[in-house]
DRENNU-868246 format. One line per field, with one value per residue: residue in three letters; chain; x, y, z of N, C-alpha, C in turn. Coordinates in steps of 0.001 Angstrom, whole numbers. Example, Ala and Ser with C-alpha at 12.3 -4.5 7.8 and 13.67 -1.06 7.14 Angstrom:
% residues 2
res <- c(Ala  Ser) $
chain <- c(A  A) $
n_px <- c(13190  12850) $
n_py <- c(-5690  -2250) $
n_pz <- c(7800  7080) $
ca_px <- c(12300  13670) $
ca_py <- c(-4500  -1060) $
ca_pz <- c(7800  7140) $
c_px <- c(13200  12900) $
c_py <- c(-3300  30) $
c_pz <- c(7800  7870) $
//
This chain:
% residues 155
res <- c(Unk  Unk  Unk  Unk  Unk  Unk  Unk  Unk  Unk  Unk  Unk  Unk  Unk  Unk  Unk  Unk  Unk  Unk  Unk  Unk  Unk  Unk  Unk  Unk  Unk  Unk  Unk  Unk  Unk  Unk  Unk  Unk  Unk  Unk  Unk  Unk  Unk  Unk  Unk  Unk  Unk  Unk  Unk  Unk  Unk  Unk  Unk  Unk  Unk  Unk  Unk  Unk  Unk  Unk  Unk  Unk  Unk  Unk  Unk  Unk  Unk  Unk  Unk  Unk  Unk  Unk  Unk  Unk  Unk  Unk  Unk  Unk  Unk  Unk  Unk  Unk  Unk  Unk  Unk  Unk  Unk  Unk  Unk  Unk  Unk  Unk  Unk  Unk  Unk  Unk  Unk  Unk  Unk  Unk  Unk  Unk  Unk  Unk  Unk  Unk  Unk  Unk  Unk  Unk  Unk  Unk  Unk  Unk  Unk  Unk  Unk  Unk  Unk  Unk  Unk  Unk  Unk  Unk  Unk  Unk  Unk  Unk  Unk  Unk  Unk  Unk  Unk  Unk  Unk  Unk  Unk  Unk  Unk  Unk  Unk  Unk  Unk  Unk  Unk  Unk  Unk  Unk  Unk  Unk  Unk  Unk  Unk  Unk  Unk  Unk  Unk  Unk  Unk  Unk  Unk) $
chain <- c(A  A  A  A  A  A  A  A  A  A  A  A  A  A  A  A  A  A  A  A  A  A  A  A  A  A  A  A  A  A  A  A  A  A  A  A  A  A  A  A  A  A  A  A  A  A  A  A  A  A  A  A  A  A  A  A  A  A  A  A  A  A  A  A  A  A  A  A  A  A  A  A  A  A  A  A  A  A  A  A  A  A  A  A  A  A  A  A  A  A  A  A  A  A  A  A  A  A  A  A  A  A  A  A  A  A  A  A  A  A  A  A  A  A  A  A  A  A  A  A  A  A  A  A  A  A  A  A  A  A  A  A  A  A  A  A  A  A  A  A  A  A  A  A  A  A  A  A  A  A  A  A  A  A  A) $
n_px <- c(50620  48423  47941  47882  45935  43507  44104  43738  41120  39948  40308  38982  36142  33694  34483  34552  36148  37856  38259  40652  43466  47125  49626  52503  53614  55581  55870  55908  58174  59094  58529  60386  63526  65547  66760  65070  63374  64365  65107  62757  61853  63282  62516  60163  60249  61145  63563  67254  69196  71953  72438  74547  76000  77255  79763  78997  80874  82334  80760  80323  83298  83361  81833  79063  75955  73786  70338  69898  71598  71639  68285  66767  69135  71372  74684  76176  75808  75662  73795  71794  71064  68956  66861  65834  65188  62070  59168  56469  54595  52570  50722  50732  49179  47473  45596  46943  47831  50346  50583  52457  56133  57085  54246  53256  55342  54990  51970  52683  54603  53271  50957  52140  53668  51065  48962  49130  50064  52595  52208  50088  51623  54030  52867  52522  55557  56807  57516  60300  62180  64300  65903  68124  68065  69516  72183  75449  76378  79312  80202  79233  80598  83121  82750  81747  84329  85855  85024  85171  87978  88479  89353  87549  87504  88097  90754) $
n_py <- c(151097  150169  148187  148987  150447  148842  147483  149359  150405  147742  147145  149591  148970  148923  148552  150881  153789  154285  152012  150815  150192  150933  150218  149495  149304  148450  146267  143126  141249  139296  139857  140155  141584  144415  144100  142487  144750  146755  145165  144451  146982  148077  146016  146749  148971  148593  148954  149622  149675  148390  146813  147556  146583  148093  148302  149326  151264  152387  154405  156244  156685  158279  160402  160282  161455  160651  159308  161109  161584  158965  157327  156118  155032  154698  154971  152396  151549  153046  155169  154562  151399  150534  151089  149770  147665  147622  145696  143821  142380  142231  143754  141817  139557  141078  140818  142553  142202  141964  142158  141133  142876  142779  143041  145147  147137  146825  147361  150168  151415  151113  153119  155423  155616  155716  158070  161300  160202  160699  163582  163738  161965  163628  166355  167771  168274  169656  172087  171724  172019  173375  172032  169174  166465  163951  161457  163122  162822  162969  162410  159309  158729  157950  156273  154362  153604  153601  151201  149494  148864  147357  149021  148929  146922  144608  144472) $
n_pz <- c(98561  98047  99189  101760  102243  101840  104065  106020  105905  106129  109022  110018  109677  110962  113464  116114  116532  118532  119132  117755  117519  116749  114033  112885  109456  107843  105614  104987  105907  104184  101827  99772  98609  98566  96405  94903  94571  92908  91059  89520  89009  87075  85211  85007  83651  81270  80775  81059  82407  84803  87763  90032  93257  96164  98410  101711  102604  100831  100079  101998  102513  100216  100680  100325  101067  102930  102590  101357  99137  97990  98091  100916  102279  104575  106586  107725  111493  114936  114591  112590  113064  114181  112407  110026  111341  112078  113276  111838  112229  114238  112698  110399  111855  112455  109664  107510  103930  101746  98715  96136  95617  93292  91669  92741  91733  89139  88263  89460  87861  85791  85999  86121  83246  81634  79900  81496  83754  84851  85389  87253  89537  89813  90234  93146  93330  91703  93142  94068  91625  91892  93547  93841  94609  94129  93579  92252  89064  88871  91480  91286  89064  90549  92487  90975  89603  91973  92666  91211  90144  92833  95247  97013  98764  101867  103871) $
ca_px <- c(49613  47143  47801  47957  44588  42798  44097  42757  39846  39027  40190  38013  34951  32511  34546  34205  37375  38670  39137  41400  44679  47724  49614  54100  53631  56883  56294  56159  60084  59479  58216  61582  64910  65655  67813  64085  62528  65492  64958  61249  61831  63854  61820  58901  60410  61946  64910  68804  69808  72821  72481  75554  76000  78417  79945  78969  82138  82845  79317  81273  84507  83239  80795  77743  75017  72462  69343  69368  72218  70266  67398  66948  70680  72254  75554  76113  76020  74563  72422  70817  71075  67420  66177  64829  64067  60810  58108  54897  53995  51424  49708  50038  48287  45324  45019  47922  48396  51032  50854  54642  56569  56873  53174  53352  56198  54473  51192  52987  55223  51736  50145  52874  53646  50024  48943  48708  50002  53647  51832  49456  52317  54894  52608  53077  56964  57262  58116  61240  63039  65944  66451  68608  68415  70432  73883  75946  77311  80786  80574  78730  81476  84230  82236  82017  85829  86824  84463  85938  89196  88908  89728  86612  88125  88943  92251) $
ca_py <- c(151908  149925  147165  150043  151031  147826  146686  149843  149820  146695  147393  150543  148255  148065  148934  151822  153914  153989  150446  150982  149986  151410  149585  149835  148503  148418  145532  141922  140721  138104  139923  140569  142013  145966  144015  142190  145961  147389  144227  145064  148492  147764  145044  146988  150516  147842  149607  148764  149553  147236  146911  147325  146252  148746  148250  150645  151909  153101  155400  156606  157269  159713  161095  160143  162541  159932  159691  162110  161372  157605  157083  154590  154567  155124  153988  151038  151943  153105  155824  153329  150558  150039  151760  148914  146496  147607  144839  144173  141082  142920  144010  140541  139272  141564  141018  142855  140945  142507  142087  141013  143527  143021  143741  146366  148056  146616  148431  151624  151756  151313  154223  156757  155892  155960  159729  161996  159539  160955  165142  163169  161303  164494  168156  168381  168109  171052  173164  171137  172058  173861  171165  168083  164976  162681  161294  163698  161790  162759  161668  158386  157349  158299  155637  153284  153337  152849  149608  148182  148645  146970  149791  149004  145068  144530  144441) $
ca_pz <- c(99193  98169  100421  103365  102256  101883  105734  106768  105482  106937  110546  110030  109049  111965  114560  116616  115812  119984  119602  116336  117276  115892  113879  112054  108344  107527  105070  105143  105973  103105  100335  98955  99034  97943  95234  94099  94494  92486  89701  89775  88436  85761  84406  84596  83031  80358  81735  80299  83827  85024  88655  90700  94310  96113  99284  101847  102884  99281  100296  103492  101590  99096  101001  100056  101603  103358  102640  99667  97566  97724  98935  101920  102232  105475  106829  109044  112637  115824  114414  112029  113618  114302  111444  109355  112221  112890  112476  110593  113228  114789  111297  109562  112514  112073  108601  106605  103451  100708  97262  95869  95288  91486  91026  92987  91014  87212  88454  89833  86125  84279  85892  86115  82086  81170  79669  82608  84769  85665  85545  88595  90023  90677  90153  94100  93777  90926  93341  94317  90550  92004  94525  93058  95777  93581  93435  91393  87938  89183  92221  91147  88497  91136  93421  90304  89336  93138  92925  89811  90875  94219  96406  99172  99654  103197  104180) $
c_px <- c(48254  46527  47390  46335  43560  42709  43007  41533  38863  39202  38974  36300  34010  33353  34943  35665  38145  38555  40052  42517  46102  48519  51522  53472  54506  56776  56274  57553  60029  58861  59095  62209  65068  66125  66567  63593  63433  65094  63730  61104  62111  63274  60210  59000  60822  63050  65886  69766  70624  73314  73960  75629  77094  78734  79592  79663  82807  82116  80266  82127  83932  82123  79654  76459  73460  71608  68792  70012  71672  69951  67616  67950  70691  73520  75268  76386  75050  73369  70982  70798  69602  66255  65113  64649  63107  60135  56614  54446  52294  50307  48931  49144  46804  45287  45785  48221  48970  51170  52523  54875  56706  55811  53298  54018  55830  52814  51350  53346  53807  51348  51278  53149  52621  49863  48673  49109  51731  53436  51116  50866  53225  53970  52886  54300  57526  57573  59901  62229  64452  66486  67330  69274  69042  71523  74426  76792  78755  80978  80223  80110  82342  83943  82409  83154  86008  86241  85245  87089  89217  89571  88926  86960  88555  90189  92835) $
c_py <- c(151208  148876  147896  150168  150150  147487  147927  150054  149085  146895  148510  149964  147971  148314  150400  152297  154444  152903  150365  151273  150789  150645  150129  148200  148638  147628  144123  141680  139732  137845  140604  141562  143535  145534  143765  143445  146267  146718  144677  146235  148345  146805  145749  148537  149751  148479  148453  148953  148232  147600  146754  147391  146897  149042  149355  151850  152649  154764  156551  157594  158573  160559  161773  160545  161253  160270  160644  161887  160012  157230  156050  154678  155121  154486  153128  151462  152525  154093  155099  152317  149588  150681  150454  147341  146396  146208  144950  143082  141453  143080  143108  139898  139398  141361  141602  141623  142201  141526  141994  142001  143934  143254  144543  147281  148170  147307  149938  152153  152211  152931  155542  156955  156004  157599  160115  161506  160249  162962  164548  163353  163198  166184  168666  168607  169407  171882  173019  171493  172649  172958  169717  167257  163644  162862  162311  162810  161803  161786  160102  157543  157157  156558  154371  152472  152731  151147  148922  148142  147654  147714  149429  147833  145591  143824  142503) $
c_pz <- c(99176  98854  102189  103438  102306  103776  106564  107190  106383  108416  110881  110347  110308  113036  115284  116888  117440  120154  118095  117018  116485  115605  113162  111044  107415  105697  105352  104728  104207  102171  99484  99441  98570  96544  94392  94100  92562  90684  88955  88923  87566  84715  84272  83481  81550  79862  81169  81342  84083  86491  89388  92145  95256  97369  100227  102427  101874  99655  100936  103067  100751  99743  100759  101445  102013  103024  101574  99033  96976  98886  99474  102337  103496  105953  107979  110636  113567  115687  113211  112261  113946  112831  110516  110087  112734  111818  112463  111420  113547  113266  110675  110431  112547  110849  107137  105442  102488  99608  96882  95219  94030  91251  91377  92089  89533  87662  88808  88511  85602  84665  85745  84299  81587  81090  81417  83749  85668  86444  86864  89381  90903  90526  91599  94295  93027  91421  93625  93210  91342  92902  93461  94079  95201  93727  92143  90243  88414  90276  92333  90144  89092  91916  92110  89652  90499  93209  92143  90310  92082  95311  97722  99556  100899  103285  104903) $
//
């Protein structure tokens, strides 16, 4: 955000806000992978997390609930298909610069574990308690057996 807020900022800066452009900031393509996000987290929570990589046809199979059972996630095909090819061309051009992902994620950790910092972080979401947008443990070890096994190999 705080890269979002800096670019804006400066586009803001002196010019007269009907020549202010609009702009998709997706991200710089080649400031890492979901897997470096993913690493990122864990190294900054000093997290015992043991990342697993899980085909997404396994997802499919058990019927994993897009988008809410995990986040980002959708399956492969024509309704996502374009989903994460928008680009940041246009942005970096004007000026977009991103911070690497690992600071980003070892400055986000700091403030949410700092006092007061996770009561900030979620008091708008408290109303959400009866809601539960995660993978269900069952259905997560069901998904982690069929991996070990080798059930999602292609044929």
């Amino acid at each position: 955000m705080r890269d979002l807020a800096a670019f804006g900022l400066d586009l803001l800066a002196g010019v007269p806000r009907h020549e202010v452009e609009d702009y998709t900031v997706p991200g710089a393509p080649d400031n890492g992978s979901w897997g470096d996000y993913l690493d990122a987290c864990v190294a900054a929570t000093a997290g015992r997390a043991k990342l697993v990589y899980i085909d997404d046809r396994l997802f499919v199979e058990h019927g994993v609930e897009p988008w809410t059972e995990i986040p980002l996630w959708l399956p492969p095909g024509p309704r996502s298909a374009g989903v994460w090819a928008a680009s940041c061309a246009k942005a970096l051009a004007a000026g977009l610069r991103c911070r690497p992902v690992a600071d980003s994620v070892r400055d986000t950790a700091a403030w949410l574990f700092a006092p007061g910092g996770e009561r900030e972080a979620f008091e708008d979401y408290k109303h959400f308690s009866e809601w539960t947008p995660f993978l269900p443990a069952e259905k997560e070890q069901a998904i982690l057996a069929a991996h070990a096994t080798g059930s999602h190999q292609a044929e």
